[in-house]
TORKEDREN-168594 format. One record per residue (C-alpha): residue in three letters; x, y, z. Coordinates in steps of 0.05 Angstrom, whole numbers. Layout:
N
ALA_X_Y_Z
...
REM end
This chain:
335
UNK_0_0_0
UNK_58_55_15
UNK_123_20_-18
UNK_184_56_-23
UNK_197_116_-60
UNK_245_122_-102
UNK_284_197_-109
UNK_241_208_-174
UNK_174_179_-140
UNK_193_222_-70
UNK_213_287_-117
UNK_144_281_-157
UNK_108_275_-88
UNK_143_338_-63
UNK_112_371_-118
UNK_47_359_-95
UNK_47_378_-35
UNK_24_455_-33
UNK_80_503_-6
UNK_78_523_71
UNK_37_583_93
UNK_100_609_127
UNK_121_604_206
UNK_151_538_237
UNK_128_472_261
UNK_137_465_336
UNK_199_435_371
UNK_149_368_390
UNK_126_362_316
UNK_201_358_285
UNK_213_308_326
UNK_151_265_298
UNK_177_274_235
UNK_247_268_248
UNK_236_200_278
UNK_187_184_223
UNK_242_199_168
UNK_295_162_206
UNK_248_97_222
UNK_231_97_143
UNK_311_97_117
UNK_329_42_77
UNK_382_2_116
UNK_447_-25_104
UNK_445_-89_79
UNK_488_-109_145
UNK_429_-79_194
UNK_374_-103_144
UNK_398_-173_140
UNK_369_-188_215
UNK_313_-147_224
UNK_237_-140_217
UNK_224_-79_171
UNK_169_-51_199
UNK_122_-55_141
UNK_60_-52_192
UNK_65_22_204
UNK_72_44_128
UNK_3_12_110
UNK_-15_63_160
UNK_18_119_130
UNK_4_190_135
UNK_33_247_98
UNK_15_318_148
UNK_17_379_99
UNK_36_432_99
UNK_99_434_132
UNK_159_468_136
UNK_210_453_69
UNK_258_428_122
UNK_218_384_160
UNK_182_367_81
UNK_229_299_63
UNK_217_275_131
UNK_136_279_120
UNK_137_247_61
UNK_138_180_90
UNK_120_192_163
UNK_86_136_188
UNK_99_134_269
UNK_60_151_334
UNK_91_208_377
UNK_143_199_423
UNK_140_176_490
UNK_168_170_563
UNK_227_132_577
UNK_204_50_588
UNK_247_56_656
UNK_215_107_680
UNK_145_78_675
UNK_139_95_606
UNK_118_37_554
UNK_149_-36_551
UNK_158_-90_507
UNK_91_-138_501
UNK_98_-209_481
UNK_39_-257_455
UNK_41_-330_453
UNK_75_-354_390
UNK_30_-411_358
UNK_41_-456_300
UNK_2_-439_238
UNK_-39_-497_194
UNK_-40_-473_117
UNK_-95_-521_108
UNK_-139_-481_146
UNK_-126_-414_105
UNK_-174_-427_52
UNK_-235_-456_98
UNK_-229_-393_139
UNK_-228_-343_77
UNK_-278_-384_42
UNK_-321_-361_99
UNK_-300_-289_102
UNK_-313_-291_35
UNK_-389_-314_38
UNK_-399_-261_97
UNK_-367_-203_53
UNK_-410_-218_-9
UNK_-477_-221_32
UNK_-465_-154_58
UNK_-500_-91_26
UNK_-460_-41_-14
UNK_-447_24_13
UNK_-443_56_-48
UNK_-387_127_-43
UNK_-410_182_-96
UNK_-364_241_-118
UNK_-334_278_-67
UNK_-343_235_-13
UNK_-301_201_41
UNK_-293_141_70
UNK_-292_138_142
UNK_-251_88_181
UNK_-243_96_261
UNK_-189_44_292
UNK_-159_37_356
UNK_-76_28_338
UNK_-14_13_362
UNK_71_1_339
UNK_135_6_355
UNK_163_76_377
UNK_240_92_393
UNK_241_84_457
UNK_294_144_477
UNK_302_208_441
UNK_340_238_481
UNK_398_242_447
UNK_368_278_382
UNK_414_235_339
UNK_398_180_272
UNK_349_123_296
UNK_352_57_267
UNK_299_-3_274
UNK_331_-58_300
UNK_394_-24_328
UNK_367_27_372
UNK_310_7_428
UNK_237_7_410
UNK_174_-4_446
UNK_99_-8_431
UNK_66_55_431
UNK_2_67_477
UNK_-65_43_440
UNK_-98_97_417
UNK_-153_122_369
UNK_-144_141_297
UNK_-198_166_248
UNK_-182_172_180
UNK_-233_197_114
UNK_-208_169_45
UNK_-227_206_-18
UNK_-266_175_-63
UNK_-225_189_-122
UNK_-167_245_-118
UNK_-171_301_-75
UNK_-134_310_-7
UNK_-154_259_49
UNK_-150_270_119
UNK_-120_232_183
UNK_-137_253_263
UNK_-97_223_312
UNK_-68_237_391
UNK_-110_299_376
UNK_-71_325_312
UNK_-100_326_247
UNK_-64_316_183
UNK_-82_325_107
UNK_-68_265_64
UNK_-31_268_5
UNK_-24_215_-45
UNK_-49_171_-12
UNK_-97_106_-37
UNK_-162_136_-56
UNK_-234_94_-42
UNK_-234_86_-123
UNK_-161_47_-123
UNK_-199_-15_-86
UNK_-259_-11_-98
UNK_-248_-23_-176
UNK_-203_-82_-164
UNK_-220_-136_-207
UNK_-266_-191_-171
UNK_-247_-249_-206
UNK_-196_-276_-154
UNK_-150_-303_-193
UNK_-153_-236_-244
UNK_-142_-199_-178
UNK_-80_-234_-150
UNK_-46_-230_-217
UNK_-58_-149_-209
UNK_-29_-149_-143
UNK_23_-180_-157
UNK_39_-134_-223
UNK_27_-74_-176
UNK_76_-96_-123
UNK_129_-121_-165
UNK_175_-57_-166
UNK_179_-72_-91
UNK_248_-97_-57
UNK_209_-149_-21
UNK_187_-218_-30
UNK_129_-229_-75
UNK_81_-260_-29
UNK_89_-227_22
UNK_84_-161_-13
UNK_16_-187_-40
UNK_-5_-213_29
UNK_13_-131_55
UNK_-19_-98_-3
UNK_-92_-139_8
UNK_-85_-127_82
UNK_-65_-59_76
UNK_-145_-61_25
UNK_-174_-91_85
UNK_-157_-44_136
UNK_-179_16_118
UNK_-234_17_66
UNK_-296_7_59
UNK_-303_-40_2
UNK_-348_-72_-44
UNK_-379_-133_-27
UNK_-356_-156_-81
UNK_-280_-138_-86
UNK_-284_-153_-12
UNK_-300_-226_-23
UNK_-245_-226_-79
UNK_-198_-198_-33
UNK_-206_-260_12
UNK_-206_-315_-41
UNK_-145_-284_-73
UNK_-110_-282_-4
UNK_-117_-358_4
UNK_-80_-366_-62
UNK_-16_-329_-35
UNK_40_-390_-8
UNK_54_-382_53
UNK_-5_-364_85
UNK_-30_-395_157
UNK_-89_-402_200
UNK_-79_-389_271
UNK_-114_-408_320
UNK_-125_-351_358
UNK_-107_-280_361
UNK_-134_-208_392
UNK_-137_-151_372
UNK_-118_-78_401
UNK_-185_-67_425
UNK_-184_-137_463
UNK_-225_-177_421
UNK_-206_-243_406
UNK_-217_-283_352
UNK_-185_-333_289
UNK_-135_-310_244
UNK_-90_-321_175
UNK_-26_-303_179
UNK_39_-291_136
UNK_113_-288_161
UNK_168_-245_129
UNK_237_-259_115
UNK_268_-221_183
UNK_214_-266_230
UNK_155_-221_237
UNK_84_-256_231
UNK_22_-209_207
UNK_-45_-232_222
UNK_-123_-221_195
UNK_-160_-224_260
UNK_-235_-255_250
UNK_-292_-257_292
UNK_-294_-335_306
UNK_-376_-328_307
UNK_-391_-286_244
UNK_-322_-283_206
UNK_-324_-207_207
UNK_-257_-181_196
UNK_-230_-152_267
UNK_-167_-116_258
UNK_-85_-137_254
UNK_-36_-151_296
UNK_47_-161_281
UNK_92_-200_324
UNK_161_-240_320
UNK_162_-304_314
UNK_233_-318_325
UNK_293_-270_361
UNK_316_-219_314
UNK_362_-158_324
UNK_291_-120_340
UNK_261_-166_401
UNK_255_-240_425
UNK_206_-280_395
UNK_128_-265_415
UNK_147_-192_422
UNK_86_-156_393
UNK_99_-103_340
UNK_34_-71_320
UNK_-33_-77_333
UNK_-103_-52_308
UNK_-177_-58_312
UNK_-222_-26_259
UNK_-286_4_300
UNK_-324_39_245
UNK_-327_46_177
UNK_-384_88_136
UNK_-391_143_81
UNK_-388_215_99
UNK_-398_285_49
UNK_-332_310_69
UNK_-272_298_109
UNK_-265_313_180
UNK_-342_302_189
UNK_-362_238_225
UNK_-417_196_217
UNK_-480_210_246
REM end
C-alpha cells in the first residue's frame, strides 16, 4: 500500500504537496517527523539482514501537509505515533503474545467463509466527493529514547509499543486530499490510496492476484508477502465492495505461505481466528476474525523468532477497525 519511493517517486510527491503558509512547526512536531524519516531509511544491507522492517506502520501511512520545506522529506513517509516516556521510568514496555504454530490447510476454509460473509453484505455505495470513514484503535513500535536527538535505526536502537490509541481517517473517493486525526492532531493526506483504487479491483480472484502482484512487483520485497501486505493494507482501511471484498479473501488464500492461527486479539481486546503470513526477518502479520460471524477484526504483528529488534512473541503492531461508513466531506463523522 505505501512502498518505497524512489528519489524520482519522493521528488514528484514533493511537488504535490502545496507550499507552507510560512512560520515553523513546533519543537514536538520535528521530532515526529524526524523520527518518522529516520524509522523509514532504507538500511544497510548489514542492519537489514536481521531485522523486521516494519512494514506494519507504512500501510498506516500519513503524509501531514503543509509543513515546513525542512521538515518536508521527513513527512513524506511519516508513518509513526509520537514519542513517548522513557520505558524505565514507567513509560511503555515490550509486550509479548504467545507464538503458535500456523496450519496452511486451514487458510482457505477460513477465507472461504469471510468470503461468503463479505459478499452477503449490502454495498455502501461512495458518490463524488465523498469520504470514506474508518475509526481504529492502533498501536507500533516507537523509539524508545530520544533523548539524544541523533539518527534512529529499527533494530539497532531500542523500541517499544506505543500506547493504544484512536485514529480516524476519511479516504477520498477518487483524488482530492484525504484527511488523518490522531493523539489529537490532524493531518491532510496526500497521495495517498483513494476509495476508487480498491474498490475497482477486479473480482475475479484469480484476475485480482495477478494485479497485485503486477502492482507490487517494483517492490524490494518478496512477492508474497508483498501481496499478502498490499490486500491487508485493502482490508484495513476501506470500505469496500462486497464484491471486491469477497475477492480480496479468495485471492489471499492463493498467496503460499499463508497460515491459520488459531487464535489472536486484537488492540481493542477482542479475540478471535486468524491467517497469517511471516516475512523474511521473523515477523508474523495476522487477519483477525470474529470466530462467530467471520467479520474481519483488525491486525496484529509479532516476531516469531529472536531478531536484532526483540525476542520471539514480542508484539509489533496492533489494530482494531471500529467503524467504517460514508461521509460528504472529510473531517465530518458519521452520524
Amino acid at each position: 500500500m505505501n512502498p518505497r519511493l524512489d528519489p524520482a517517486e519522493r521528488a514528484a510527491l514533493a511537488r504535490s504537496v502545496p507550499p507552507p503558509p510560512g512560520g515553523e512547526i513546533s519543537v514536538d512536531r520535528q521530532r515526529v517527523l524526524k523520527e518518522a524519516f529516520m524509522n523509514e531509511i532504507t538500511p544497510s544491507a548489514a542492519a537489514a539482514a536481521d531485522r523486521p522492517a516494519a512494514r506494519f506502520r507504512r500501510r498506516l501511512a500519513w503524509l501531514a501537509a503543509p509543513v515546513t520545506a525542512a521538515a518536508l522529506a521527513a513527512a513524506l513517509v511519516a508513518t509513526v505515533g509520537l514519542p513517548g516516556s522513557d520505558p524505565g521510568a514507567g513509560g511503555r514496555v515490550h509486550q509479548y503474545v504467545t507464538v503458535l504454530a500456523g496450519d496452511a490447510t486451514g487458510v482457505a476454509p477460513l477465507l472461504e467463509r469471510a468470503a461468503l460473509v463479505a459478499a452477503a453484505k449490502p454495498a455502501s455505495p461512495v458518490a463524488a466527493g465523498s469520504f470514506v470513514y474508518v475509526r481504529s484503535k492502533v498501536a507500533w513500535l516507537v523509539f524508545s529514547d530520544d533523548r539524544d536527538g541523533g539518527p534512529k535505526e529499527a533494530g539497532v536502537d531500542g523500541q517499544v509499543l506505543d500506547e493504544v490509541h484512536d485514529r480516524e481517517i476519511w479516504l477520498p473517493q477518487d483524488g482530492g486530499e484525504g484527511l488523518v486525526r490522531e493523539r489529537g492532531e490532524t493531518f491532510g493526506v496526500v497521495g495517498g490510496p483513494t476509495h476508487s483504487s480498491y474498490a475497482n479491483l477486479p473480482t475475479d480472484p484469480e484476475a485480482l492476484l495477478r494485479h497485485v502482484y503486477a502492482v507490487v512487483a517494483p517492490q524490494d520485497l518478496p512477492r508474497d508477502q508483498a501481496a499478502f501486505e498490499y490486500i491487508g493494507g485493502a482490508l484495513q482501511e476501506s470500505l469496500l465492495p462486497p464484491a471486491v471484498n469477497a475477492a480480496l479473501y479468495r485471492a489471499a488464500a492463493r498467496i503460499p505461505g499463508a497460515v491459520l492461527v488459531p487464535e489472536s486479539v486484537d488492540a481493542a481486546g477482542r479475540t478471535g481466528v486468524a491467517v497469517g503470513h511471516t516475512d523474511e526477518f521473523g515477523e508474523r502479520t495476522e487477519w483477525i476474525f470474529d470466530r462467530a460471524s467471520f467479520e474481519y477484526l483488525g491486525e496484529r504483528s509479532y516476531l516469531v523468532r529472536d531478531n536484532r529488534t526483540g525476542k520471539s512473541g514480542m508484539l509489533t503492531a496492533t489494530t482494531a477497525v471500529l467503524t467504517r461508513a460514508v461521509v460528504d466531506e472529510a473531517g465530518r463523522r458519521p452520524a
